[in-house]
C-alpha positions in Angstrom: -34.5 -4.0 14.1 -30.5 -3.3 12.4 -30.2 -4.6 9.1 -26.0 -4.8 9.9 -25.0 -8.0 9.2 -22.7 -10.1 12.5 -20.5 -11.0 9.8 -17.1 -8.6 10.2 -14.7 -8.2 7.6 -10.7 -7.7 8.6 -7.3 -8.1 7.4 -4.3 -10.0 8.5 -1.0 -10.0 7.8 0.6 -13.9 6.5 3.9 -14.9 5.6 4.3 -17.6 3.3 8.0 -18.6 2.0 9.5 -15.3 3.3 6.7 -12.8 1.4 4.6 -10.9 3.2 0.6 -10.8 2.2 -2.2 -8.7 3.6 -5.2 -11.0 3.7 -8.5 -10.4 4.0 -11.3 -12.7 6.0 -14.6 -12.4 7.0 -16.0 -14.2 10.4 -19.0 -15.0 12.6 -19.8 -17.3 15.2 -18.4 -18.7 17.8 -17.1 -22.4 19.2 -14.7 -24.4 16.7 -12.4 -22.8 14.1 -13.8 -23.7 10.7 -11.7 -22.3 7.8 -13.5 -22.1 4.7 -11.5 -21.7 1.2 -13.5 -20.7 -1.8 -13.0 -22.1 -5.6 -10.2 -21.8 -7.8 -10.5 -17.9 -9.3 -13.5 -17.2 -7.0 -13.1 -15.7 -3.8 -15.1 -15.6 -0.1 -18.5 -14.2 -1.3 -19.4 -17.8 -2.3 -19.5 -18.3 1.4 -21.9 -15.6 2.6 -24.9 -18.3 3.4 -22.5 -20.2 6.1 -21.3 -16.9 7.7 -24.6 -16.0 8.5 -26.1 -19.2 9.1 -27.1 -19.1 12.9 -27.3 -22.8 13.3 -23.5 -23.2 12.1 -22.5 -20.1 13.7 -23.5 -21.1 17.3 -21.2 -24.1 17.6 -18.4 -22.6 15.0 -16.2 -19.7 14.5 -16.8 -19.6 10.8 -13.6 -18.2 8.8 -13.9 -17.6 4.8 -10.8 -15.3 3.7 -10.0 -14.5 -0.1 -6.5 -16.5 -0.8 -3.7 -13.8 -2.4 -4.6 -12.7 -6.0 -8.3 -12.9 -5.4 -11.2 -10.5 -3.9 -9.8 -8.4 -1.4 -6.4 -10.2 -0.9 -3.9 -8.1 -3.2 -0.8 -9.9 -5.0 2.7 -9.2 -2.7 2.9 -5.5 -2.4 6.6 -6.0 -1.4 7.8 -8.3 -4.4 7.5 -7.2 -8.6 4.8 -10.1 -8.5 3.6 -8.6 -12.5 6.9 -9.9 -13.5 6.0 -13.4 -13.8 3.1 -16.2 -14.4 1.0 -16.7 -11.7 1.2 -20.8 -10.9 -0.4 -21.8 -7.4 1.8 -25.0 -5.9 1.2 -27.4 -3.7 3.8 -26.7 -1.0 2.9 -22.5 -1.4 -1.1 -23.3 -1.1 0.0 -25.5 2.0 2.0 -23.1 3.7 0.0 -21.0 3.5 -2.8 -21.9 5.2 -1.1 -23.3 7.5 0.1 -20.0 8.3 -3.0 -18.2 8.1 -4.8 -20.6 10.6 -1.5 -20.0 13.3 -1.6 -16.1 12.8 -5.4 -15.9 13.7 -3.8 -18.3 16.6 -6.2 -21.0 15.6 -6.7 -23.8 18.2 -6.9 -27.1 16.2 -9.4 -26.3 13.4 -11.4 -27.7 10.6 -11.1 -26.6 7.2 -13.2 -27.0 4.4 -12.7 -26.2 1.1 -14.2 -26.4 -1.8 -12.9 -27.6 -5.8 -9.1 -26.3 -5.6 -9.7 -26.1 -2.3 -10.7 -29.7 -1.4 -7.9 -30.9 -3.1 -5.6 -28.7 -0.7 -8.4 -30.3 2.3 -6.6 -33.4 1.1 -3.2 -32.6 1.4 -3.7 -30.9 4.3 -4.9 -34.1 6.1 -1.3 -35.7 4.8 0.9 -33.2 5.8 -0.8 -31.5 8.7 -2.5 -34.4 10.7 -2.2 -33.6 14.2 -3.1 -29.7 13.4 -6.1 -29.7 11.8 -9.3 -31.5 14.1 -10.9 -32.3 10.5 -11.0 -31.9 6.7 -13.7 -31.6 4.8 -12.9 -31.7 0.9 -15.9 -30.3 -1.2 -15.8 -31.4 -4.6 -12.1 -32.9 -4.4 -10.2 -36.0 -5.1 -6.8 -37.5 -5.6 -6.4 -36.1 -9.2 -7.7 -34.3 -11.3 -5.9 -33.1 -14.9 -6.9 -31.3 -17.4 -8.1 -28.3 -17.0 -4.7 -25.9 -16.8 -5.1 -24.5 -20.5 -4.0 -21.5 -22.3 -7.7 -20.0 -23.2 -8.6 -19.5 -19.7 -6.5 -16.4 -20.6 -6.0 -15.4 -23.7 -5.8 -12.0 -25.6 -8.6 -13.1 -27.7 -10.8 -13.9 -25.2 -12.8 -11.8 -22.8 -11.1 -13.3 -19.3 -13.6 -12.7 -16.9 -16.8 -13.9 -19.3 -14.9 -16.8 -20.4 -14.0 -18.2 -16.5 -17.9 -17.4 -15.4 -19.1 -19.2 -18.4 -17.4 -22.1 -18.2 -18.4 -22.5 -14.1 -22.2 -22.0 -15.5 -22.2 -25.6 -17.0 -21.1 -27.4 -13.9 -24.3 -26.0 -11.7 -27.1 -28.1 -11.2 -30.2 -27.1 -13.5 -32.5 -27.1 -10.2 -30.4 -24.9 -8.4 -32.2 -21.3 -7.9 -31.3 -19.1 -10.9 -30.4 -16.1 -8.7 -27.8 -18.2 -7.3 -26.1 -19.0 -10.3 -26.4 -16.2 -11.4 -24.2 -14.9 -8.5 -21.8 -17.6 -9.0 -21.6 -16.5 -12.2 -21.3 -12.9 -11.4 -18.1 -13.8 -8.8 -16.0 -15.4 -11.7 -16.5 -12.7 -14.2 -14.6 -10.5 -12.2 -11.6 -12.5 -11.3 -8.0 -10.6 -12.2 -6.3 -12.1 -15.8 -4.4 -15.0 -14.9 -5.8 -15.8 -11.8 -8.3 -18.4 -12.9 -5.5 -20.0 -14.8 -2.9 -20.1 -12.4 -5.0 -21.9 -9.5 -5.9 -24.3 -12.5 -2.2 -25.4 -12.3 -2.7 -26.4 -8.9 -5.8 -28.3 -9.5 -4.2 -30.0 -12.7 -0.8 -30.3 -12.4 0.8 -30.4 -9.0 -1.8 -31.7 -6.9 -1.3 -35.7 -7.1 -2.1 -37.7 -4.6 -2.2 -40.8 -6.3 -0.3 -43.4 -4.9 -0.2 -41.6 -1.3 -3.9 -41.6 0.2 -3.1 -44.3 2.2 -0.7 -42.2 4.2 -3.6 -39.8 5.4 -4.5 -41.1 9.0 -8.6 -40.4 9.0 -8.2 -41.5 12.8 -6.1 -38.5 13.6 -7.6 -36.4 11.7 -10.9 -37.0 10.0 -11.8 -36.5 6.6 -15.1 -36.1 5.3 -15.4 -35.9 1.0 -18.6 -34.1 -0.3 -19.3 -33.9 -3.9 -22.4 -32.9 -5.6 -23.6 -35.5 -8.5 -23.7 -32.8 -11.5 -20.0 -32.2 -11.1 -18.5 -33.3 -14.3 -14.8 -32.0 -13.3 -14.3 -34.1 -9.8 -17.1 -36.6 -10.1 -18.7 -38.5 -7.2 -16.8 -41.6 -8.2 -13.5 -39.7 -8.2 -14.4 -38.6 -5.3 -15.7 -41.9 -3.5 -12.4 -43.3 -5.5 -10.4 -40.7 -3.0 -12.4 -41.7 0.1 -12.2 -45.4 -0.5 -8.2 -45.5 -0.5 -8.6 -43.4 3.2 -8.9 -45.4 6.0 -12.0 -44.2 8.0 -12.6 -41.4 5.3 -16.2 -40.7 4.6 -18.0 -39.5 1.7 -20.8 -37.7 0.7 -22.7 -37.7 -2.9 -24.7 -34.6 -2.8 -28.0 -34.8 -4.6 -29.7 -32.1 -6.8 -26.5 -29.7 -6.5 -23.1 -29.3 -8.9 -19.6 -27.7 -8.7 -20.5 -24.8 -6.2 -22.7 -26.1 -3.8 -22.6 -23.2 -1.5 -23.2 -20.6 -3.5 -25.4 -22.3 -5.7 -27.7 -23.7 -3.4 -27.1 -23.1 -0.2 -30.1 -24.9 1.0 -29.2 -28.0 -0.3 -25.7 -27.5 0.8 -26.1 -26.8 4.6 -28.2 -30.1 4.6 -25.4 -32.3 4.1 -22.7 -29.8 5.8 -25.1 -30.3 9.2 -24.6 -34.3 9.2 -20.7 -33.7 9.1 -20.4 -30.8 11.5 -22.4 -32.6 14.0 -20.0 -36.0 13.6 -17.1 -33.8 14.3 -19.3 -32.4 17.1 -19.6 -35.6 18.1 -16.1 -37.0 18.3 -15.6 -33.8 20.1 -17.7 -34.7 23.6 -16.7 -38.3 23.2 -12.9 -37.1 23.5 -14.4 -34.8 26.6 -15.7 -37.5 27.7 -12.5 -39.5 28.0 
């Protein structure tokens, strides 16, 4: 029997605010698009369990790609990028994906991400409504300061030790040590700066206070999962988020933290099957009619 793997690794070209990035994704499956953004500083290995997960893969075309700056995805090649602070923005981070999703020539797909990246799931479901068939934001909510501070990177620090140390304390004690320990492993070797400058994202321009009852959860659904040993989006910031949505739903995910698929996977794919088969659902009933 092959040991290959059906997961297949490639690279795409996305422009975003007239700057060209090469991107790189990984995919498997077939059916609905589902677009799957990893954690601030992280990068696409943290979804390895879903992209071979047969019982995902045979209804969804499972997408994890590593956003610019991070795993495989280099800075601009064509602009002096070195030149200045990395700061991840709300209207960049939108754009894109956005842009991503339409060069793959995406038909209407969910995205999922996870910490920095269910905040985006939420803006996305404001701005891009009647593009994206569902959101799923993992370990996200309307706010969520704090955290963009100088000693994620600092001369006197060891970068890489410092970001995977500080993700250690927001696992779940009963999650499988190999696991964390991989989680772990993925932040230490994140690039100076780039832990940081997602951080500004997640702390600083992401605000959706005031505005979540503009997101339409008719049009396009959102579904909020948050494990209940997060300390930096809690379930009740979370639940918070989802109460102010009309038709939102939300999920407290027991026995699991901050990184709930690549921590424990197990757990993970437990709640992720109840919300895939929903959307699943909506889908035939629209068939239907």
């Amino acid at each position: 029997m092959s040991k290959l793997s059906t997961v297949k690794g490639r690279y795409v070209y996305v422009n975003v605010q007239d700057v060209e990035y090469k991107v790189y994704f990984e995919e498997n499956g077939q059916g609905i698009p589902l677009v799957c953004q990893h954690t601030a500083g992280s990068d696409n290995r943290q979804w390895r369990g879903l992209l071979e997960d047969g019982n995902i893969t045979k209804n969804f075309r499972v997408i994890a790609y590593d956003l610019p700056r991070h795993g495989k995805s280099d800075p601009p090649h064509a602009v002096e990028w070195w030149k200045e602070e990395y700061k991840l923005t709300t209207q960049w981070f939108l754009q894109f994906v956005r842009s991503f999703c339409e060069e793959l020539e995406l038909e209407n797909p969910v995205f999922m991400g996870s910490s920095f990246g269910g905040n985006v799931a939420l803006q996305l479901a404001l701005e891009y409504p009647d593009y994206f068939r569902a959101t799923i934001p993992v370990e996200g909510a309307d706010y969520t300061p704090g955290y963009f501070v100088d000693w994620w990177n600092h001369p006197h620090t060891h970068g890489g030790e410092v970001c995977a140390s500080g993700t250690w304390g927001l696992m779940a004690p009963q999650s499988p040590e190999k696991d964390r320990r991989l989680t772990w492993w993925y932040y230490s070797q994140g690039a100076p700066g780039v832990f940081k400058g997602d951080l500004y994202f997640y702390s600083v321009d992401h605000d959706l206070r005031g505005k979540l009852h503009l997101i339409d959860a008719e049009k396009c659904p959102v579904y909020l999962m948050t494990g209940e040993y997060d300390y930096l989006s809690t379930p009740a910031d979370s639940k918070r988020t989802a109460d102010q949505i009309s038709g939102a739903k939300f999920v407290e995910m027991k026995g699991i933290g901050h990184f709930p698929m690549s921590e424990n996977y197990e757990v993970f794919v437990k709640y992720l099957e109840e919300v895939l088969q929903d959307i699943l659902m909506k889908e035939k009933t629209l068939v239907i009619k």
